[in-house]
VEXBAMI-78901 format. One record per residue (C-alpha): x, y, z; residue in one letter. Coordinates in steps of 0.2 Angstrom, whole numbers, plus 5000, padded with zeros to 4 digits. Layout:
<recs>
XYZA
...
</recs>
This chain:
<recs>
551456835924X
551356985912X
552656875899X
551056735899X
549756845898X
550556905883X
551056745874X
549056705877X
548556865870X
549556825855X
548956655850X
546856715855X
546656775836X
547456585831X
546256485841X
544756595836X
545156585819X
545456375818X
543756395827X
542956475816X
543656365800X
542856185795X
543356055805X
544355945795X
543955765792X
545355615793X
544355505780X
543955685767X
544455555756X
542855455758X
541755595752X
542655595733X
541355485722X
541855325716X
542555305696X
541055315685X
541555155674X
541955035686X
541254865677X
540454845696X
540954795714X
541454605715X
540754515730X
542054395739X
540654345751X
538954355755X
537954525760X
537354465775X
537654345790X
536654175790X
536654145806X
537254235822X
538754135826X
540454195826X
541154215812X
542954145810X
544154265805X
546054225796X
547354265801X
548954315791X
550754395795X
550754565789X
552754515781X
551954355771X
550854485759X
551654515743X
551354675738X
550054695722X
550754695706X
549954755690X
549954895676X
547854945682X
547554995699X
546054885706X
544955045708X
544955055690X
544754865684X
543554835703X
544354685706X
544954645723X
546954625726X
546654465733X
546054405717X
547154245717X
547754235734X
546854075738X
547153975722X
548653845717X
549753955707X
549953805695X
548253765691X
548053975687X
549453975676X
548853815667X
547053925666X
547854075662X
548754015648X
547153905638X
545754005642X
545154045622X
544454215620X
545054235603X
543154255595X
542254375608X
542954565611X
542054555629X
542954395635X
544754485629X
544554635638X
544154545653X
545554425651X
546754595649X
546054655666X
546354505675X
548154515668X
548454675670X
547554705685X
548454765703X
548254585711X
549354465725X
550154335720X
549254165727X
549754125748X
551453995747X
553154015743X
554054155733X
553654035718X
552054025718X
552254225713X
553354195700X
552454075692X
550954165691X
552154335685X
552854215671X
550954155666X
550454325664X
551754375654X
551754205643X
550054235639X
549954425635X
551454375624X
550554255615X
548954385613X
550254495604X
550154615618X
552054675619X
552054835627X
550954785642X
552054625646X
553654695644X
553154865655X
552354735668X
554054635667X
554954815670X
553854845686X
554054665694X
555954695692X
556754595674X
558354585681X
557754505699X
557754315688X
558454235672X
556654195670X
555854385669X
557554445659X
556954315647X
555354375646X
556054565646X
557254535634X
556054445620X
554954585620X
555854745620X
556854645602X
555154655594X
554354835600X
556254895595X
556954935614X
558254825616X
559654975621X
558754965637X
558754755640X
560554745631X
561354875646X
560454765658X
561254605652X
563054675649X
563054735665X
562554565673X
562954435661X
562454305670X
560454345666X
560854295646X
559554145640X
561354085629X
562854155621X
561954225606X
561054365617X
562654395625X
563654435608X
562154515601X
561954625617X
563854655615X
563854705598X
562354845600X
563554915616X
564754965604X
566154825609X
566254735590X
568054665598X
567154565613X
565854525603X
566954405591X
567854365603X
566354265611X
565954215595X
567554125592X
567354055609X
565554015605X
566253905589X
567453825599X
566753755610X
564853715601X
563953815613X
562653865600X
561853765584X
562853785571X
561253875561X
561354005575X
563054025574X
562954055556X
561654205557X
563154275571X
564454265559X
563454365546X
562954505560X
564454525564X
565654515548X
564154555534X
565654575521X
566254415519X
564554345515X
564054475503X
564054365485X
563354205498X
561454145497X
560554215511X
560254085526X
558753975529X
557454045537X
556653935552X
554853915551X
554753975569X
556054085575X
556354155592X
556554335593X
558454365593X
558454255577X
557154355567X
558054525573X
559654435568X
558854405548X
558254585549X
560054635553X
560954545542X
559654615526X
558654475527X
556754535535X
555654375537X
553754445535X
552654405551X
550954345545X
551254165547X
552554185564X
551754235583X
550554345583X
551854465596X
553054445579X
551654585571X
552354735583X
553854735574X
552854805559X
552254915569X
553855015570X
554455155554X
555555015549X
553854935541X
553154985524X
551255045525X
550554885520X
551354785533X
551154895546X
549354885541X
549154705542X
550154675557X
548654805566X
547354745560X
548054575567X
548354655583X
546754735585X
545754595582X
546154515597X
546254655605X
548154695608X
547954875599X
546854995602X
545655045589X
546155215590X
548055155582X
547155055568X
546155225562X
547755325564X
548755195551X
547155175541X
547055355536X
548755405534X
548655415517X
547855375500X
548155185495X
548755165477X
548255005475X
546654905477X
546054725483X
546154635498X
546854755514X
546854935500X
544854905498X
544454895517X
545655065518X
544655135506X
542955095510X
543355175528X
544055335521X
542455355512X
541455325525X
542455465536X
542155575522X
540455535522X
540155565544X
541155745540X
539955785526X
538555805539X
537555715525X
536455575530X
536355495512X
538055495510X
538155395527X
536855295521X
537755245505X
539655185512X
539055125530X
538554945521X
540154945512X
541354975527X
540154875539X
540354715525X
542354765523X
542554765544X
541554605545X
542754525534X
544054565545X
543354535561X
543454705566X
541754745569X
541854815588X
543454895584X
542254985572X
540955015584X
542055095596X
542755235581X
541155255575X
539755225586X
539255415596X
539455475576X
538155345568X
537155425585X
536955595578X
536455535561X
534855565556X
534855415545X
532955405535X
533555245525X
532855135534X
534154985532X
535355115535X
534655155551X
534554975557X
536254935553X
537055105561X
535855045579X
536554875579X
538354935576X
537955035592X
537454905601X
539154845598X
540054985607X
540255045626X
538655155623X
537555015621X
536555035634X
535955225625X
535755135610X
534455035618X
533255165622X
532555205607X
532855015596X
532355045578X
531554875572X
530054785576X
530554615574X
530754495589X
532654505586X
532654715590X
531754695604X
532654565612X
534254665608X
533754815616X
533054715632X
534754625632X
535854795632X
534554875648X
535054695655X
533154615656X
533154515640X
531954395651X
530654525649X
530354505630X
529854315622X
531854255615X
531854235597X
533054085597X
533453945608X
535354045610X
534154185615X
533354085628X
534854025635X
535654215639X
533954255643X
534054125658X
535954195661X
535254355666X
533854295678X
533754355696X
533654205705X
534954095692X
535853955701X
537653915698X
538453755698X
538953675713X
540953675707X
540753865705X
539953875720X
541253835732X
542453905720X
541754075726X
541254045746X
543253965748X
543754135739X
544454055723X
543754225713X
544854245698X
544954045696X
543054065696X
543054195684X
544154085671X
543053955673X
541654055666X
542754125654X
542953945648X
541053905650X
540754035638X
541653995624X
540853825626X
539253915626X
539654015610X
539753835602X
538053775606X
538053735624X
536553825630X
536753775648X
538553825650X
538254005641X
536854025654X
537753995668X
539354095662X
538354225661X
537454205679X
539254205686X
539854365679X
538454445684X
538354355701X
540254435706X
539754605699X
540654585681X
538754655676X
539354765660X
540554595654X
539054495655X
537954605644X
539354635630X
539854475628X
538054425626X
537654565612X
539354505603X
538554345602X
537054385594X
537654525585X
539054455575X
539354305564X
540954195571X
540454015562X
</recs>
């Protein structure tokens, strides 16, 4: 008895003390705030129940859910997981794949989040996974965006399929990491596309011997074209070709090949391959002009980020003037300008750049540099002024632009209505007006198709669908930009909806 009275003695000061600490709570986690920048909650069904029946619920095996698979975590992009899950896989790659986005800056961001976005593949077979995977990785390839494909093709696994190690091997040739795909494939041969990776592959390893040895076998037996087999016999024995004309250059080459013509001292320039063909300008390899070109190339459409084209566009003095050297130019001044703290100085070079940027399509890439500068401007030329409020409302911040619009004309005050999200509050100063106006309605109907798209849970289809609305919109379809505008905003792609609509008024894409 004394030996429990003790042990209870000893643990009193323990219980008082974890009863005088703050209960803890299992769901703390509930109290953190939500991300600030969320483009808004997506709605898979309605807020409220329409009657007081009960409602059906679905089941589905817990081992039949793919795990989610994406570069962007779905608290960051706000779209659902189950963004495909009830779509055919075919029809989404077919969507995937055609959807043109090439002219607005809002519709490629929003394509990039649903590729890149954490998501299921749709309910079915292992390959309805896959050929979703390989549509999403066909089409970043095509936007030029290298990186992202080939480090979402390293995450689904690249060795798992011929299919991904395809994929996985195209990219890493042009981003200049092909050590890593090349280990891969000379540790399983069997992933190779054909015999000229695997000698390629062989060669980079070190093993020249094995490497001509495939070559020969390759010859023998005509296991390549006799135009590929050409370009190997110059990578791998460069001295017996030295006095010979160089080979012909396909018109469209496949990766290997054009790695194979820079090997062999041959480079081919990119501007008229595959727009992914532009990263391997990017690397040190690249003379400043090319590596210029090829950014600005990416960045239009989105594939690089702004902040990459102003670290190549001011990395030093161009020596030469024209064409790509006067957009440098006109951008280096107007940096110096912004770091002068001297509004006319601003007011003098912003017309410049803005006209050389407008050229090249880059004008939101501009924004986005530039935009919280132009803010603390006090620009008193009053074109200036108009110009450096409309380049804002190009940019994320547009929505602080808005209140305080500089302008009195019809156009200004739509603008700034449009930014705050009530352009139906001002009169529309063109019939393209009026259309995005009746986008943004509170009571805006959808189509019946798009309708059941959304109650049967076919979101992301729903979403490509308005995606392609636009763009028939941004041609003159009134109806169809009003209703892709409706949808966005109807699933909660609120900021989407507004950017693309202040692209299309704001810049000039005839």
């Amino acid at each position: 008895m004394p030996t429990r009275l003790a042990v209870l003695l000893l643990l009193l000061p323990g219980i008082g003390l974890a009863q005088a600490q703050q209960p803890l709570s299992v769901i703390d986690w509930l109290k953190t705030p939500p991300p600030a920048n969320l483009p808004g909650t997506v709605l898979l069904e309605p807020p409220v129940a329409r009657s007081g029946q009960q409602p059906q619920i679905e089941v589905t095996p817990l081992e039949s859910l793919a795990p989610p698979l994406g570069l962007v975590a779905s608290s960051v992009t706000g779209l659902p997981v189950d963004l495909w899950q009830r779509s055919d896989a075919r029809q989404l790659a077919e969507r995937l794949m055609n959807v043109p986005v090439r002219d607005n800056p809002a519709m490629q961001t929003l394509l990039y989040t649903l590729l890149l976005s954490e998501t299921r593949p749709p309910h079915g077979s292992a390959e309805a996974g896959e050929t979703l995977l390989l549509a999403r990785l066909d089409r970043l390839m095509q936007l030029g965006a290298v990186d992202p494909a080939q480090a979402l093709v390293q995450l689904a696994g690249p060795t798992d399929t011929a299919e991904r190690f395809g994929r996985w091997f195209n990219a890493t040739l042009l981003t200049g990491d092909e050590d890593r795909s090349c280990a891969a494939l000379v540790a399983q041969p069997y992933l190779a596309p054909d015999y000229g990776a695997q000698i390629f592959c062989t060669a980079r390893r070190g093993d020249w011997t094995s490497a001509a040895l495939t070559l020969e076998a390759a010859h023998a037996l005509e296991l390549l074209p006799s135009a590929s087999l050409d370009l190997l016999d110059r990578f791998l024995s460069p001295e017996i070709f030295e006095d010979l004309p160089p080979p012909q250059r396909p018109s469209r080459p496949d990766p290997l090949t054009f790695r194979l013509f820079e090997a062999i001292g041959e480079p081919m320039a990119t501007a008229t391959l595959p727009r992914s063909f532009a990263n391997a300008d990017l690397r040190d390899l690249a003379g400043w002009k090319a590596q210029l070109e090829a950014a600005e190339r990416l960045t239009r459409i989105g594939a690089l980020t702004p902040n990459q084209l102003l670290g190549l566009y001011t990395q030093r003095t161009p020596a030469a003037s024209g064409g790509i050297w006067d957009r440098v130019t006109a951008l280096q001044r107007f940096e110096t300008a912004l770091n002068s703290n001297s509004p006319e100085a601003v007011a003098k070079t912003l017309p410049i750049v803005w006209q050389a940027m407008q050229q090249a399509r880059l004008e939101v890439p501009f924004a986005h540099l530039f935009a919280e500068a132009l803010a603390g401007q006090a620009l008193t030329d009053q074109k200036a002024a108009a110009l450096a409020w409309r380049i804002r409302l190009l940019s994320p911040d547009y929505e602080m632009a808005a209140r305080a619009p500089v302008g009195t004309d019809a156009e200004a005050g739509f603008l700034a209505a449009l930014a705050k999200g009530e352009p139906g509050n001002v009169l529309p100063p063109s019939p393209r007006a009026a259309a995005i106006a009746q986008g943004f309605l509170p009571n805006a109907r959808l189509s019946p198709e798009l309708e059941l798209m959304l109650v049967e849970g076919h979101l992301g289809e729903a979403i490509l669908e308005g995606m392609d609305r636009f763009a028939r919109g941004a041609q003159g379809n009134h109806g169809d930009l009003a209703m892709a505008l409706a949808l966005f905003r109807r699933v909660g792609l609120e900021d989407t909806a507004r950017r693309a609509a202040l692209q299309l008024m704001l810049l000039d894409r005839s």
